[in-house]
C-alpha positions, 0 to 999 in steps of 0.5 A: 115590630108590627106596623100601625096606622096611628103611626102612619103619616104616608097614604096608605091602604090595605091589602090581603097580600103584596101582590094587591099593593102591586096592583094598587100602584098600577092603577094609582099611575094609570089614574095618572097619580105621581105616587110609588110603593115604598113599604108593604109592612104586616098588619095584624087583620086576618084578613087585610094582612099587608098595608100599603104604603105610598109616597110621591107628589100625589100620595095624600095621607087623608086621601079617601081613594076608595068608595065605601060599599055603604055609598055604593047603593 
């Protein structure tokens, strides 16, 4: 079953691979966030091929944690 984000009531971001998510939750715990790595199911992007799915005191499903390259000007 592939993965979907309608679906999804966890945070979550995507990657293009595991390792990424990985690294995402380094950096969610060095911000100081109480949230862990629970899944790391398929998508079906080509590009964004994993999500990341986190959970724990901070995980917040409507969380914008990253800027868009659009606000970045």
């Amino acid at each position: 079953m592939t993965w979907n984000p309608l679906d999804e009531v966890r945070e979550w971001h995507c990657a293009a691979t595991e390792e990424a998510c990985f690294e995402m939750e380094e950096r969610f715990k060095k911000e100081g966030l109480r949230i862990h790595l629970v899944d790391t199911p398929l998508t079906t992007d080509p590009i964004l091929k994993v999500a990341c799915i986190f959970d724990g005191t901070d995980a917040d499903p409507s969380a914008e944690r990253f800027k868009s390259y659009q606000d970045l000007d």
